[in-house]
C-alpha positions in Angstrom: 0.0 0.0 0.0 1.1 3.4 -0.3 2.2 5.6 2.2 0.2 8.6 0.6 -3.2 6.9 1.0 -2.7 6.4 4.9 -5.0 8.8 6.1 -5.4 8.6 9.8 -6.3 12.3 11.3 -4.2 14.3 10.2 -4.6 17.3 11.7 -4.8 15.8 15.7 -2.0 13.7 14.7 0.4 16.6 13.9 -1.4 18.7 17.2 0.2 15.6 18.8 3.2 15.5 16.9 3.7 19.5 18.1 3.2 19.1 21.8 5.4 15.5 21.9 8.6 17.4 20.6 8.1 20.4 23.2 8.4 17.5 26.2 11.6 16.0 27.3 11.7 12.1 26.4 10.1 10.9 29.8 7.0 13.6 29.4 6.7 12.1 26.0 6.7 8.6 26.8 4.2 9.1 29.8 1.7 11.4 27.6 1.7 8.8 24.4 1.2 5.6 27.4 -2.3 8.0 28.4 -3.0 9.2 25.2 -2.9 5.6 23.5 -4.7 3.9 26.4 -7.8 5.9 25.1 -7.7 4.1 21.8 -8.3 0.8 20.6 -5.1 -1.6 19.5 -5.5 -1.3 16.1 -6.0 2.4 16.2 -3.6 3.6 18.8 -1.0 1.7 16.5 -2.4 3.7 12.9 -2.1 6.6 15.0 1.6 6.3 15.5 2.4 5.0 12.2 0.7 8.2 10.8 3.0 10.5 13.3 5.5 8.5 12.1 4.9 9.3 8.1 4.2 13.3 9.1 7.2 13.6 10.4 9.5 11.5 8.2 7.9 14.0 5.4 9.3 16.9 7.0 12.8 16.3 6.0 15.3 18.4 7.4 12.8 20.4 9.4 11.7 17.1 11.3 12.2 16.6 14.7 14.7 13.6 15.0 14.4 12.8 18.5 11.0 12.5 18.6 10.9 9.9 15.2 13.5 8.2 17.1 10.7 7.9 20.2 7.9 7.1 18.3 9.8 4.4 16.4 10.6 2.9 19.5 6.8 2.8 20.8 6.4 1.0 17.5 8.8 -1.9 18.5 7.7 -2.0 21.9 4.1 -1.9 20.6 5.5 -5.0 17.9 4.3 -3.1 14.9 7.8 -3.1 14.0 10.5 -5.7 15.0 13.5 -4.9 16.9 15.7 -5.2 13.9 15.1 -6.0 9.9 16.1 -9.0 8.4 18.6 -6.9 6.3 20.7 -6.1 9.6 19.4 -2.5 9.1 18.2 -0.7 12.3 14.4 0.3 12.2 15.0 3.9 11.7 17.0 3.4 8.9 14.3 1.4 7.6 12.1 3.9 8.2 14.6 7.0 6.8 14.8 4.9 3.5 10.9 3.3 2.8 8.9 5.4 5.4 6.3 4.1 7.9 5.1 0.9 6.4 8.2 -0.7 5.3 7.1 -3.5 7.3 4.1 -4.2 5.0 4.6 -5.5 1.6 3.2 -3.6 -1.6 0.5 -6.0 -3.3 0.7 -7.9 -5.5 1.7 -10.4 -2.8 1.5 -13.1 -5.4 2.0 -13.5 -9.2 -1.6 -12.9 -11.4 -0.2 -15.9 -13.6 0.9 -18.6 -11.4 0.4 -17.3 -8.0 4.0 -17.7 -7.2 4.7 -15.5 -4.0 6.4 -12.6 -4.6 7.6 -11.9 -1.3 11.1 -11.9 0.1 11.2 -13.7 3.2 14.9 -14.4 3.9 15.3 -10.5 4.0 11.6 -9.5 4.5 9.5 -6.5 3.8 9.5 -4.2 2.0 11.9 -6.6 -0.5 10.1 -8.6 -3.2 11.2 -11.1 -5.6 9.6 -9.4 -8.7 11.4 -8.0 -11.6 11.2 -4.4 -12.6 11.0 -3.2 -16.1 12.8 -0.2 -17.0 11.9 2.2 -20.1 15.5 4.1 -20.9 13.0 6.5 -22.7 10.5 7.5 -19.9 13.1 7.1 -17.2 10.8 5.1 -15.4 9.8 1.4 -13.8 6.4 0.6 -16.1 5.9 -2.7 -15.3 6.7 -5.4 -13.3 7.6 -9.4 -13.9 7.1 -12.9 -11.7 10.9 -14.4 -11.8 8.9 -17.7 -12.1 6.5 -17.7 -14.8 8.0 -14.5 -16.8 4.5 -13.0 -16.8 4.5 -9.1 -16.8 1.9 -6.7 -15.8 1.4 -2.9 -15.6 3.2 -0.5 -12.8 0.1 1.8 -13.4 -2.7 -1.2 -12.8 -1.0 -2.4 -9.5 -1.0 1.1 -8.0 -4.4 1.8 -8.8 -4.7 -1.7 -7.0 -2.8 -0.5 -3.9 -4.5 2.9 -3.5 -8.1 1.1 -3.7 -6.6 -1.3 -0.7 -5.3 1.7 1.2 -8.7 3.6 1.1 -10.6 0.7 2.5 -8.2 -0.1 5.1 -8.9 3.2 6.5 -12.6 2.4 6.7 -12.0 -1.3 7.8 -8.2 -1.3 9.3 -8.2 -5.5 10.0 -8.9 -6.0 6.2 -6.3 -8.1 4.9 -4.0 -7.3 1.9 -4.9 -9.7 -1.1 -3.0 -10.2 -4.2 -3.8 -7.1 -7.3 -6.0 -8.7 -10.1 -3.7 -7.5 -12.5 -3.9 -8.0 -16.4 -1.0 -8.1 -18.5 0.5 -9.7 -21.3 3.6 -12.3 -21.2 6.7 -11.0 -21.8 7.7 -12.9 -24.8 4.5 -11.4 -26.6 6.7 -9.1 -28.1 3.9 -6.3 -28.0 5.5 -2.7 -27.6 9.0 -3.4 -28.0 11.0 -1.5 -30.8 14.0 -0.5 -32.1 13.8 2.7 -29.9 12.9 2.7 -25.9 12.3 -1.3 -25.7 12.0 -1.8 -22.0 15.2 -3.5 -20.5 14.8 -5.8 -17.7 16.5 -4.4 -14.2 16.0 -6.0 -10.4 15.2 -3.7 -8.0 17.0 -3.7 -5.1 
């Protein structure tokens, strides 16, 4: 899912945000332990992961100290695990993929075969798919199952994810499912030329 369609509250999240980063870390800790006892699990946990994005969005006017808290809230609260598989610490994590690295992007598994696309020896966010680059629009346009070679459209899956990230904000404990994309296989030979025929490239 994407990080833009997490909506949350956003304007008593960054109220929040504001009066955590005037209080030393102890305040902090004590006012988020009162503040989150108030909500439900599933809710006191979206609430964070939404400071978590706002802040992360403010670049070099964020308030490092109090990420730094609120990620730790996060692995006390096991949304996110002590360390990634990848060795990297969570704010790294965090720094680099924003607040739901620990989710993976659907499609979770291949529209062709239903091979699982998912890296689990170095978890979320890494997948197993292959990304196809087009030299002439500079850009990822489509994606490919390293199994069955069947490709489908960057643009389809993202309409995919927002749709998921919409309802998950009115039902939060819906569960991800794979994208029902449609695409064609890649020895189809459809759109390729001379000039700007997409070039396969893994993405780290």
């Amino acid at each position: 899912m994407t990080e833009e369609n997490q909506a949350g509250q956003p304007e008593e999240t960054q109220d929040t945000a504001d009066l955590l980063a005037s209080f030393e870390r102890e305040k902090a800790v004590q006012f988020l332990d009162s503040y989150l006892s108030s909500l439900g699990r599933t809710e006191g946990d979206e609430f964070l992961l939404e400071l978590v994005r706002q802040e992360r969005e403010k670049f070099t006017q964020r308030d490092d100290k109090l990420l730094r808290l609120l990620i730790d809230v996060l692995i006390e609260r096991e949304v996110y695990p002590a360390q990634s598989k990848t060795g990297n610490s969570i704010y790294s994590m965090v720094n680099g993929w924003g607040a739901y690295w620990h989710i993976w992007n659907s499609p979770l598994n291949c529209p062709n075969c239903d091979a699982d696309l998912r890296d689990h020896e170095h978890g979320p966010p890494g997948k197993r798919e292959i990304g196809i680059y087009d030299r002439m629009l500079d850009r990822t346009v489509s994606f490919m199952c390293p199994d069955c070679k069947h490709e489908w459209s960057r643009d389809v899956c993202q309409k995919e994810e927002e749709t998921e990230a919409q309802e998950r904000d009115t039902f939060p404990d819906l569960p991800s499912r794979p994208c029902p994309m449609e695409g064609s296989n890649s020895d189809d030979g459809e759109g390729e030329g001379p000039e700007g025929s997409p070039e396969e490239e893994v993405l780290d």
